[in-house]
Residue, then its C-alpha position, 0 to 999 in steps of 0.5 A: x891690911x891691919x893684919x886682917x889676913x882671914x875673911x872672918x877678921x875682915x868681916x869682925x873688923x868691917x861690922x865692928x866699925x859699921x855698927x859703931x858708926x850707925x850708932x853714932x848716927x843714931x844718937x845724934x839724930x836722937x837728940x836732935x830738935x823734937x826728938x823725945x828726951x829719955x834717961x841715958x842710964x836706963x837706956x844702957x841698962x836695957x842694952x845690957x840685958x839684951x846683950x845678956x839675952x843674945x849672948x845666951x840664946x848664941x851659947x845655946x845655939x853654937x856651944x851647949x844647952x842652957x843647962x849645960x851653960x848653967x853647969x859650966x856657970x857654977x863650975x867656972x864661978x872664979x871666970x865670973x867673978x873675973x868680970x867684975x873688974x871691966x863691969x865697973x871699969x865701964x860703968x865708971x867710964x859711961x858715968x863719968x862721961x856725964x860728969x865730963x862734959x859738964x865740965x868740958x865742951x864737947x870739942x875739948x872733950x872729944x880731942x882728949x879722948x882720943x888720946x886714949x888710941x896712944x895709952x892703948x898701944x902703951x898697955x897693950x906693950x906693957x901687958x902682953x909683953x908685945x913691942x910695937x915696931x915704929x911703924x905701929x907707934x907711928x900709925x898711932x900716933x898719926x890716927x890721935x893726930x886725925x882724930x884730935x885735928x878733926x875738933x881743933x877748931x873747936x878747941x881754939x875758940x873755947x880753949x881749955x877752961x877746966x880745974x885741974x880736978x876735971x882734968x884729973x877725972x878726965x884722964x880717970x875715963x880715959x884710964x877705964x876705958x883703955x884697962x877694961x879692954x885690955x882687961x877684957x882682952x885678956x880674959x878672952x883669950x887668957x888660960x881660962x877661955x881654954x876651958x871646957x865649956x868656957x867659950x866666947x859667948x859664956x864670957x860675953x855672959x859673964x860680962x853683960x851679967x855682971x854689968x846689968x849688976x853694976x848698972x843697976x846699983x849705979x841707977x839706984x846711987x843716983x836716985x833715977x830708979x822712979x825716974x827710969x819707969x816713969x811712963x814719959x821715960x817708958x814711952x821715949x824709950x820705946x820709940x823707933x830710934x831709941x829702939x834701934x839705938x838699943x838693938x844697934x849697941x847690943x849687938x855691936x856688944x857681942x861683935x867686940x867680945x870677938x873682935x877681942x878674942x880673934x883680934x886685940x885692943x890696938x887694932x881696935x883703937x884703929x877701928x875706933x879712929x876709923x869711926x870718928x872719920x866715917x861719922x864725921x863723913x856721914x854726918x855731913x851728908x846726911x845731917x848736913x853737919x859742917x865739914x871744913x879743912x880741919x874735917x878733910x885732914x883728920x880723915x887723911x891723916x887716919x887713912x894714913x895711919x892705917x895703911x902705915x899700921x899693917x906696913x911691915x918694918x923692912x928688915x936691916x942687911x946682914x952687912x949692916x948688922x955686922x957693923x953695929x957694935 
């Protein structure tokens, strides 16, 4: 199914959407009532540093010395610079996120987002050079429908309120989010991954290096850097939720890098469609969030969706060939 033909794709695909999903969770549950407030920044700029600590204590395990990583590092610089382009496109992405909804509610928010599952497949036909068959674009189309049925309800009573320039910076997150995983895609598995010493964790190095840069200066352009150490913040981020936030998103960090490298950026469009579902589900049952017709048909419109995506094209009769002219 969804081409996952290997136990390690299956096993890559199943975590990817598990720890996405427990993330969800765990962010909601953050913000509920009398959970304690924290800067959102400094919060991703811890995860990105245990991303860098992770991706090096694998290197060192699975690929080489810390040395040896060091000597490939130098060796490879052109690599690492590569990395700065999905570095910003991803912190312009998160920034921008704030910014959005403020001038969107979130069922409006979250319907238009979604949009971007159909710009993926188009840059993923364009870049690779790779047609979608009908069934694929239908698949496509299908998971968008689900996910944007699943917040329709909230899009009928608040309705469309924002200018055209919050629209236009809405389409500019979608645009980052889609280029630095297809960007990223391509880097995994382009000319250079097939280096001596270039592996996946090296890459994931480069990458979470270069976004604890461009995290950090973005913290610093918005004055938060005394509000990010004060000991209120300190201590909200140390609790056990935010903890797990950190520990979750970290990993599930290093499970994308693979997923990218032994997979591509439309099945994970499918994985991130799958999610929406599944913390939808589990929304419901564990913090009693509402869950109406709207909800049931979004998840049966994934579902299908899915299974229409790894459904091959039936091949046309040689008969039926010859008579096309």
């Amino acid at each position: 199914m969804l081409g996952l033909d290997t136990a390690l794709k299956q096993g890559i695909f199943a975590t990817y959407v598990g720890l996405w999903t427990s993330s969800h969770l765990l962010v909601y549950s953050s913000r509920l009532r009398g959970a304690p407030s924290y800067n959102a920044t400094s919060v991703v700029l811890l995860t990105e540093t245990v991303k860098l600590g992770l991706a090096t204590a694998m290197y060192v395990v699975y690929d080489g010395s810390f040395a040896e990583m060091l000597k490939v590092s130098r060796r490879e610089v052109h690599v690492l610079v590569k990395y700065a382009i999905p570095a910003v496109l991803y912190a312009l992405y998160n920034n921008l996120l704030f910014v959005n909804l403020a001038a969107f509610d979130p069922g409006t928010y979250n319907v238009l987002i979604q949009l971007k599952i159909a710009l993926t497949g188009v840059l993923y036909q364009v870049l690779f050079s790779k047609r979608l068959n009908r069934n694929q674009w239908s698949a496509i189309l299908l998971i968008t429908l689900g996910c944007m049925c699943k917040e329709s309800g909230k899009v009928t009573k608040f309705g469309f309120q924002a200018n055209l320039s919050s629209w236009f910076l809405l389409l500019v997150q979608m645009l980052c989010s889609v280029l630095a995983g297809v960007y990223n895609e391509v880097l995994l598995k382009g000319s250079d991954s097939g280096k001596s010493g270039v592996t996946t964790n090296l890459q994931n190095v480069f990458m979470y290096l270069q976004s604890i840069l461009v995290n950090g200066v973005v913290l610093a352009w918005k004055g938060e850097l005394a509000a990010a150490a004060s000991p209120d913040n300190l201590r909200a981020v140390a609790s056990p939720r935010v903890l797990g936030i950190i520990g979750i998103m970290s990993t599930v960090g290093l499970v994308t890098g693979f997923f990218l490298k032994h997979l591509d950026s439309v099945r994970k469009a499918v994985a991130s469609a799958l999610e929406v579902v599944f913390t939808m589900l589990l929304g419901f049952l564990l913090f009693g969030a509402p869950l109406g017709l709207g909800g049931a048909l979004s998840a049966l419109l994934v579902s299908v969706g899915v299974a229409l995506y790894s459904r091959p094209v039936p091949s046309r009769q040689p008969e039926e060939e010859l008579k096309v002219v």
